[in-house]
C-alpha positions as CSV (number, residue, x, y, z in Angstrom):
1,X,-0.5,-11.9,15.2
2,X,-3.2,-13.1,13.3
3,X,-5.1,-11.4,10.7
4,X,-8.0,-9.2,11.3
5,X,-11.0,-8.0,9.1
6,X,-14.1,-8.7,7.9
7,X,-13.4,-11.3,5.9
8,X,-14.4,-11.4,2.3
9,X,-12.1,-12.6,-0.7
10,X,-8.9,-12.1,-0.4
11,X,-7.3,-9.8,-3.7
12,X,-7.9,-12.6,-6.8
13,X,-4.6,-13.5,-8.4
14,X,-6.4,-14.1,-11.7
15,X,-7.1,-10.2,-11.7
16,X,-4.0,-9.1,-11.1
17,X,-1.6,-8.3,-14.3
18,X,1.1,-5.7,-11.6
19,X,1.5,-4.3,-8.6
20,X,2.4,-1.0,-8.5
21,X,4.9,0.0,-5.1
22,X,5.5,3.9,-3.7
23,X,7.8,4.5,-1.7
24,X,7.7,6.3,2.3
25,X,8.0,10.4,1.9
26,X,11.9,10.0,2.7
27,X,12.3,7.6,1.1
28,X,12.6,5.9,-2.6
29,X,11.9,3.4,-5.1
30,X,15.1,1.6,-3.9
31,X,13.4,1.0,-0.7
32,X,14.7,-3.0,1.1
33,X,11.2,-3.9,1.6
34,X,9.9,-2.9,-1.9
35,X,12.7,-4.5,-3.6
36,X,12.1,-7.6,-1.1
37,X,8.4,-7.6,-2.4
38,X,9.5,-7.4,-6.1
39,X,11.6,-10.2,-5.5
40,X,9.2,-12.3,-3.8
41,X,6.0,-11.8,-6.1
42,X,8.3,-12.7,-8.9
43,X,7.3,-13.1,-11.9
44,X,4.0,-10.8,-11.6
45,X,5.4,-7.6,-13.0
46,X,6.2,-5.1,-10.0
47,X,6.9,-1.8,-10.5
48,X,8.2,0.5,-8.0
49,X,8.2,4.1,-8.4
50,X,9.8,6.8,-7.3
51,X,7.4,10.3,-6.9
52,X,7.5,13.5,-9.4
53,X,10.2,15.3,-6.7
54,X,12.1,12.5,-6.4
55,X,12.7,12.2,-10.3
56,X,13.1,15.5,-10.4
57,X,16.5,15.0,-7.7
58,X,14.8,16.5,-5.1
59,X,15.0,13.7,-2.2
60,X,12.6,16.2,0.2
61,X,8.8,14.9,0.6
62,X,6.4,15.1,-2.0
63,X,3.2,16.7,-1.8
64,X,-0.2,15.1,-2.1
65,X,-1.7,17.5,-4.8
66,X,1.2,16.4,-6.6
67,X,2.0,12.9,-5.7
68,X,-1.6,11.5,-6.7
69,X,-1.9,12.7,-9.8
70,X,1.3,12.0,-10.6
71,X,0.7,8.2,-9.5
72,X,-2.4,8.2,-11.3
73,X,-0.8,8.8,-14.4
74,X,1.9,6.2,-13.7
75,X,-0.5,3.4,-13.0
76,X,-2.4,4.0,-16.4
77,X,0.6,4.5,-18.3
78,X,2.0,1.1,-16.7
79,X,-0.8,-0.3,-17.4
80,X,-1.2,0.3,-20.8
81,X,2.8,-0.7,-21.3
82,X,1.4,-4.2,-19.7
83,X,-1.4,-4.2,-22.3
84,X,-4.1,-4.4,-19.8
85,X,-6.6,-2.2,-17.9
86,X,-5.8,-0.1,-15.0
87,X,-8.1,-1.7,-12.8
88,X,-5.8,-4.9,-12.8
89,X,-2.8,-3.5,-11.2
90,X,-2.5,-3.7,-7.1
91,X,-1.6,0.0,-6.3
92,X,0.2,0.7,-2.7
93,X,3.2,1.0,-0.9
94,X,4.8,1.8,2.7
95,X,3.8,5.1,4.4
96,X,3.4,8.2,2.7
97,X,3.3,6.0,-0.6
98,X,0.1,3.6,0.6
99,X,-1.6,6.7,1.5
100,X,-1.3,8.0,-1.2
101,X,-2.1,4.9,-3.3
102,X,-5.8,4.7,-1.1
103,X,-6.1,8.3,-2.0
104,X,-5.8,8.2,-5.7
105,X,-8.0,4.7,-5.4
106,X,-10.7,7.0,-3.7
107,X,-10.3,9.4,-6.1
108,X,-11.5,6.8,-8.7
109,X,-8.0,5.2,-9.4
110,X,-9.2,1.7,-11.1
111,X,-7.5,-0.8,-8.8
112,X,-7.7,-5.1,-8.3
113,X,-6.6,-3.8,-4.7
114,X,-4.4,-1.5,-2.2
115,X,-1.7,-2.7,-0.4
116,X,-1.0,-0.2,2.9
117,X,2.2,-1.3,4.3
118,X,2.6,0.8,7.8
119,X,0.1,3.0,6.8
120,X,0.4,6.6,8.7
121,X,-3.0,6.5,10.3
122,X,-1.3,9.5,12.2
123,X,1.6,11.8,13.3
124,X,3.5,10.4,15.9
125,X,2.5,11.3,19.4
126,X,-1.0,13.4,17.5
127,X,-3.2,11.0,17.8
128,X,-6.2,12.8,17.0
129,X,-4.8,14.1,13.6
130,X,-6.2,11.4,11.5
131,X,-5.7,10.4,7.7
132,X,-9.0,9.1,7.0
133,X,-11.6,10.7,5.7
134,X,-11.1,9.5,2.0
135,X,-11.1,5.8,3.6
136,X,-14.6,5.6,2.7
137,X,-14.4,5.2,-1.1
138,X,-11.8,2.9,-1.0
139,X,-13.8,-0.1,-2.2
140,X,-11.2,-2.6,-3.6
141,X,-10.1,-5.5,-1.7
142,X,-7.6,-3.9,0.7
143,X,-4.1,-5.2,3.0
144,X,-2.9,-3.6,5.6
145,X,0.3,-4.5,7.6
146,X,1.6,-2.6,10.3
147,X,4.0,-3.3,13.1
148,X,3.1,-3.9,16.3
149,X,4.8,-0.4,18.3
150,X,4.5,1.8,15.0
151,X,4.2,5.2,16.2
152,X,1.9,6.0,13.4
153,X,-1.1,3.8,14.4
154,X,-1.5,1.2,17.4
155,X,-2.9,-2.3,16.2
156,X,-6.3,-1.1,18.0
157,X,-6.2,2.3,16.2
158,X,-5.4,1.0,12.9
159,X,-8.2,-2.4,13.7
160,X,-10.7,0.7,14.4
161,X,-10.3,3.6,11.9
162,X,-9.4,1.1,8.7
163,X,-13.1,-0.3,9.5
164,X,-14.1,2.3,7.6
165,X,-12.7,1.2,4.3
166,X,-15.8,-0.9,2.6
167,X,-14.3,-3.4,0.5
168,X,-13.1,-6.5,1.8
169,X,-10.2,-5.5,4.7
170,X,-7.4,-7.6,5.9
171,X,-5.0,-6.0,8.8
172,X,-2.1,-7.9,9.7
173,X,0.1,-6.3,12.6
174,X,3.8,-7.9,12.7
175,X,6.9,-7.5,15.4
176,X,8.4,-4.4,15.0
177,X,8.2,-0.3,14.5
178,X,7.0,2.0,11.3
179,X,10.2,-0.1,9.6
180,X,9.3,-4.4,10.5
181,X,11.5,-6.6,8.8
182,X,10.9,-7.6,5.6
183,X,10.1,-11.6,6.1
184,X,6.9,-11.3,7.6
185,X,5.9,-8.3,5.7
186,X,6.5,-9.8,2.5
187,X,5.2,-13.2,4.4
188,X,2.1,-11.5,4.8
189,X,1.4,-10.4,1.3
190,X,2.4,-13.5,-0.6
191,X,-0.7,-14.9,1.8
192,X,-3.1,-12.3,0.8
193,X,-2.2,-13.5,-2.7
194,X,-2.5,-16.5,-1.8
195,X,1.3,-17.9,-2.1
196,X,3.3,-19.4,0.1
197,X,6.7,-17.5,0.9
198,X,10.0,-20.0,-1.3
């Protein structure tokens, strides 16, 4: 499918010194889709990240009172590792981990953008028990990508409620469930970098 939004620039490669990945809540850094993503955006520096419970051994969901906070202080502390300011790192992930990245972004989180990768606009079959009222500070240049039958948000759904994000939006809905292949996920972000896949 072709990409939606309201058009704008697209995240500026020349800002970006990392991208920072989180993982889903049952799931790690170790994640195929991160790790296909690291490989592709090769060499910008990629880090993914596991959350607090997870490097504690617990493998059982995070919470968000921790998991923000706790990403905050890994994007700065990355950052600073890199030599560079916060706001030059692209912070998101799939799931649970991309909402959390907008959340700590519209917390104040510096970012050069989010990256939502099947972002949980909602429970499955709970339609009405959105994730969204922080959506409205998230003023970086923002990706979404989605697949076409996830559970979590219909294309429409996501096209709708995303809307409300004010920096420059790009939604991009692939074949597939809350887990699309890797190709044109990663497909799909190399463009909003503006790269062509090797």
């Amino acid at each position: 499918m072709a990409p939606a939004g309201r058009g704008g620039r697209l995240v500026d490669p020349q800002d970006v010194a990392g991208v920072l990945l989180t993982p889903g809540a049952s799931a790690d850094r170790d994640h195929h889709t991160l790790v296909a993503l690291e490989a592709a955006l090769a060499p910008l520096p990629v880090l993914r990240m596991h959350f607090a419970n997870r490097e504690r051994g617990n493998p059982g969901p995070e919470r968000a009172e921790a998991a923000i906070p706790y990403l905050r202080e890994r994007a700065d502390a990355w950052a600073a590792e890199l030599g560079v300011e916060p706001g030059r790192l692209v912070l998101g992930g799939r799931s649970f981990g991309g909402r959390m990245a907008s959340m700590a972004v519209a917390q104040g989180q510096p970012a050069a953008g989010l990256l939502l990768l099947s972002y949980p606009l909602h429970p499955p079959g709970k339609p009405d028990t959105l994730r969204i009222e922080h959506l409205p500070d998230v003023d970086v240049p923002t990706l979404a990508v989605s697949g076409q039958r996830d559970p979590f948000g219909t294309p429409d759904e996501l096209a709708h409620h995303l809307a409300a994000i004010p920096g420059p939006l790009r939604l991009v809905t692939v074949p597939g469930d809350h887990s699309p292949a890797d190709p044109p996920v990663v497909a799909a972000v190399l463009d909003w970098f503006g790269r062509s896949p090797a």
